[in-house]
C-alpha positions as CSV (number, residue, x, y, z in Angstrom):
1,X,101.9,110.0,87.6
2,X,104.0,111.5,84.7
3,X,103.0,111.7,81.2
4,X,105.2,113.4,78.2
5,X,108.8,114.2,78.4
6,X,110.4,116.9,76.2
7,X,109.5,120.6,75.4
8,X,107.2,122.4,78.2
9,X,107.0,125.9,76.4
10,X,103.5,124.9,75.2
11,X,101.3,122.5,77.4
12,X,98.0,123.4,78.2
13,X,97.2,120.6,80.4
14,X,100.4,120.4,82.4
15,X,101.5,116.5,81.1
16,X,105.1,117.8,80.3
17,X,107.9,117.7,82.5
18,X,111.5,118.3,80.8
19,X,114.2,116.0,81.1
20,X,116.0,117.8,83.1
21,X,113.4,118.4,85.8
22,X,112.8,114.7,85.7
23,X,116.2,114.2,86.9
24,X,116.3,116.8,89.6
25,X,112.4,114.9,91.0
26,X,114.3,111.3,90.6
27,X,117.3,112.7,92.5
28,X,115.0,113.9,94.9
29,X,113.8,110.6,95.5
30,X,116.8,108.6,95.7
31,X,118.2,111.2,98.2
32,X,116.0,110.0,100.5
33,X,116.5,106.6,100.0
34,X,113.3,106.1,98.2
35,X,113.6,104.0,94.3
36,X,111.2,104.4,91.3
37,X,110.0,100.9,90.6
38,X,106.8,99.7,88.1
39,X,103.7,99.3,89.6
40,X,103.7,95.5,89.4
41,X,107.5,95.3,91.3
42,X,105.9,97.9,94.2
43,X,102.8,95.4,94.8
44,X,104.9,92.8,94.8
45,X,107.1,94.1,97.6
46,X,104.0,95.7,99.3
47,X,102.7,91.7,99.6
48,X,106.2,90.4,101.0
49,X,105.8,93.0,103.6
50,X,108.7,95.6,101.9
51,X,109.0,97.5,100.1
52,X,109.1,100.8,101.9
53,X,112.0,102.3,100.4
54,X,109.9,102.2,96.6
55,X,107.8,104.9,95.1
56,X,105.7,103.5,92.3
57,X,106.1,105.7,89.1
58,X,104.0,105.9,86.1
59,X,103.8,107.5,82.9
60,X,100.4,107.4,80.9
61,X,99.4,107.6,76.9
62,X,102.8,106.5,75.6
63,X,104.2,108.7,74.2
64,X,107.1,108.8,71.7
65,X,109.1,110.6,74.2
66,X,109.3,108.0,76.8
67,X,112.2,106.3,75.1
68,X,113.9,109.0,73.8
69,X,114.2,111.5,77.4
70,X,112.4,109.4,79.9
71,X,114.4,106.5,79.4
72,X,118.2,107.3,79.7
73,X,116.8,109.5,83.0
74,X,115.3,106.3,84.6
75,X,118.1,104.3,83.5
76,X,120.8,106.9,85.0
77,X,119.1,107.1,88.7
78,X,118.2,103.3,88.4
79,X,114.8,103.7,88.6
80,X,112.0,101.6,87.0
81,X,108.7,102.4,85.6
82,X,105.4,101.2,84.3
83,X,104.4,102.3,81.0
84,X,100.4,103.1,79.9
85,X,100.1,102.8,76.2
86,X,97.2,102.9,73.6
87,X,97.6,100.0,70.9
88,X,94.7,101.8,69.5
89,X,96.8,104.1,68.7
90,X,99.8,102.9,67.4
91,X,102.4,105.5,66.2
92,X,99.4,107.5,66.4
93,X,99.3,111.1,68.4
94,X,97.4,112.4,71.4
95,X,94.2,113.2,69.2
96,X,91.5,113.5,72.6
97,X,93.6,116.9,73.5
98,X,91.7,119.4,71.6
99,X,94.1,122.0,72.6
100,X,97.3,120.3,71.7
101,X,100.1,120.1,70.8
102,X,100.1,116.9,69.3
103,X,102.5,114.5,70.4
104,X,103.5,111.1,68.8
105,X,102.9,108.0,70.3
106,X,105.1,105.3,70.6
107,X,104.9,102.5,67.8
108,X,105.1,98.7,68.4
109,X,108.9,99.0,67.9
110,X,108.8,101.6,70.4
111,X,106.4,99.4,72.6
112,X,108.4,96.6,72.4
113,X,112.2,98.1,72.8
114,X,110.2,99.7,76.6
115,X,109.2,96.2,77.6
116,X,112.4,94.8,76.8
117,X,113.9,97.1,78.8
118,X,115.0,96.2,82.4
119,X,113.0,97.7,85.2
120,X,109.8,98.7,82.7
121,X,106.6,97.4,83.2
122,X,104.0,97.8,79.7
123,X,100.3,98.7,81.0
124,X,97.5,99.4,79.1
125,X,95.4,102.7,78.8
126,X,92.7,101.2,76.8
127,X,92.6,101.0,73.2
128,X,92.1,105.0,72.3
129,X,91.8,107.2,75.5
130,X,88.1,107.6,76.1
131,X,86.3,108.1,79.1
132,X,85.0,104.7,80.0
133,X,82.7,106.0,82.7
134,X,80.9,106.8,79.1
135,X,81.5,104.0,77.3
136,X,79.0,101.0,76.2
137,X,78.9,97.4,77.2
138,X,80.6,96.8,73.7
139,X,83.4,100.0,73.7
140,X,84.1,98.8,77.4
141,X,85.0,95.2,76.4
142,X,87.1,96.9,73.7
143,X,88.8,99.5,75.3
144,X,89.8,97.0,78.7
145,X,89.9,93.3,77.2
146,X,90.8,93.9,74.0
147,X,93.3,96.1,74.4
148,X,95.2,93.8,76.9
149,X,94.7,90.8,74.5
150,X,96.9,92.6,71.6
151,X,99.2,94.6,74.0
152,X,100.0,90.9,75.1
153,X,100.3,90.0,71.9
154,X,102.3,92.4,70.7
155,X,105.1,92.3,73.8
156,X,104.8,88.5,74.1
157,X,103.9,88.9,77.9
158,X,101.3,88.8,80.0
159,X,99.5,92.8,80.8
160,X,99.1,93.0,84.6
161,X,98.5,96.6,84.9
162,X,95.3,99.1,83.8
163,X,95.4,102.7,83.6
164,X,92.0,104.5,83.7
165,X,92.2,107.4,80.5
166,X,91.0,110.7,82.4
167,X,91.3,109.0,85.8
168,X,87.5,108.9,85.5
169,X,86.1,105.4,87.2
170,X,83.1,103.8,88.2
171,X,82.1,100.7,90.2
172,X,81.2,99.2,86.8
173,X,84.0,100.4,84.7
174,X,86.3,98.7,88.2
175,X,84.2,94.9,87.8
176,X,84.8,95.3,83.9
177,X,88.7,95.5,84.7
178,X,88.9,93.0,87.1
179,X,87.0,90.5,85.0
180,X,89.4,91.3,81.9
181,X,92.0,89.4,84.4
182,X,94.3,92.6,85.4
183,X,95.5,92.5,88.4
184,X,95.6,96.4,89.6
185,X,94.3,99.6,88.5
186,X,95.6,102.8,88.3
187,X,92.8,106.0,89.1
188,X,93.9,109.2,90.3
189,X,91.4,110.1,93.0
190,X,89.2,107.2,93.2
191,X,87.4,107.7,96.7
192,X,85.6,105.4,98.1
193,X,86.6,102.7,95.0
194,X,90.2,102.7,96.1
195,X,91.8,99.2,96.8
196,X,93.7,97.2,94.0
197,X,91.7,98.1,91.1
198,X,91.7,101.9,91.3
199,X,95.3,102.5,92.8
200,X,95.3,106.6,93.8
201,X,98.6,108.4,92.7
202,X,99.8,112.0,92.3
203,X,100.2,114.1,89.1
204,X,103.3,115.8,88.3
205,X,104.9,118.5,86.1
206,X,107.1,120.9,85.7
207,X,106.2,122.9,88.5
208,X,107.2,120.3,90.5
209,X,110.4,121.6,92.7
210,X,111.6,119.9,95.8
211,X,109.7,121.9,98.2
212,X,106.1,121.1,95.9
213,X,107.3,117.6,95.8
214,X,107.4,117.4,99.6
215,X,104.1,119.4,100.2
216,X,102.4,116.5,97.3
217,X,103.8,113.7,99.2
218,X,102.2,114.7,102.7
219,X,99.0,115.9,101.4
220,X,98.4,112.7,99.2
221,X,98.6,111.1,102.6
222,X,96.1,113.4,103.8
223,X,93.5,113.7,101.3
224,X,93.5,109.7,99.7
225,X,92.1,106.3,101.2
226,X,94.4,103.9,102.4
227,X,94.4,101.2,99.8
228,X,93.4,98.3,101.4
229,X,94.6,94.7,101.1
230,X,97.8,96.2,99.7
């Protein structure tokens, strides 16, 4: 789970990671033989009984950044992605971090140039970034249907993939994504909700050398639910 990529030297809530230590945690990988792929690629392979050698990666809130450092990275160590953006927020910035900094978001040029892009998957995040554990009957609808009606829309594809704002999830906030049609979820530490529609994953940042890399891969396997039916 990766976020912004750019300038750490302020970043309160540790979503940064520079280009450069991007490269050195997707060399990492492909030493080992492992492959960043999209979310919607990994489930596939999972379902064909493969896919072994992929490590889903993920990069929430769209930022502007994506295209401009995360990109040529991914591209360089072959590696795909899924994108989480906000159409709510459309060449907006990250206005729900009261601490900053504030960071653009990506545009629907920007939007669209990343789904055109070989190997990128476009999620959604919601329309705006609230908590939806929170949220009414009539925000919910917005914040999961809506937003994957115009992110289809707007990419001219259908929108597989949900990304829960916070990570925060409940059982109702899971049935409200799986009616809107998507067909996985992304959480962080979901618990007992885990399976398809609240996928666990790891965050990451610039902290993030080989050996903490390493240490995050085996305790993930220690302290998350197998996902079942995967």
């Amino acid at each position: 789970m990766y976020h912004s990529v750019g300038d750490c030297s302020d970043d309160p809530y540790s979503v940064t990671v520079s280009p450069d230590r991007l490269d050195e945690q997707l060399a990492w990988l492909r030493r080992r033989g492992l492959r960043g792929v999209g979310i919607t690629e990994l489930l596939a392979a999972r379902a064909r009984g493969a896919g072994q050698d992929l490590v889903g990666l993920t990069f929430d809130d769209g930022y502007a950044d994506f295209v401009t450092a995360a990109l040529p990275v991914l591209r360089r160590r072959e590696c795909g992605a899924t994108l989480f953006v906000l159409p709510g927020r459309l060449g907006g910035e990250n206005a729900w971090d009261p601490l900053g900094p504030r960071k653009p978001l990506l545009d629907k040029q920007g939007i669209r140039l990343a789904a055109a892009t070989e190997g990128i998957e476009v999620g959604s995040h919601g329309l705006t970034h609230v908590d939806l554990t929170k949220a009414d009957d009539t925000s919910l609808h917005a914040e999961i249907a809506q937003s994957r009606a115009l992110l289809s829309e707007l990419i001219g594809t259908h929108v597989d993939g949900f990304c829960y704002p916070y990570g925060t999830v409940d059982q109702r906030v899971v049935d409200a994504v799986r009616d809107a049609g998507y067909t996985y979820a992304c959480a962080i530490d979901p618990g007992p909700l885990t399976g398809p529609h609240a996928l666990p994953r790891v965050h990451i940042d610039e902290r993030d050398t080989a050996v903490r890399l390493l240490l995050k891969h085996r305790l993930h396997r220690l302290r998350r639910r197998p996902v079942e039916g995967i």
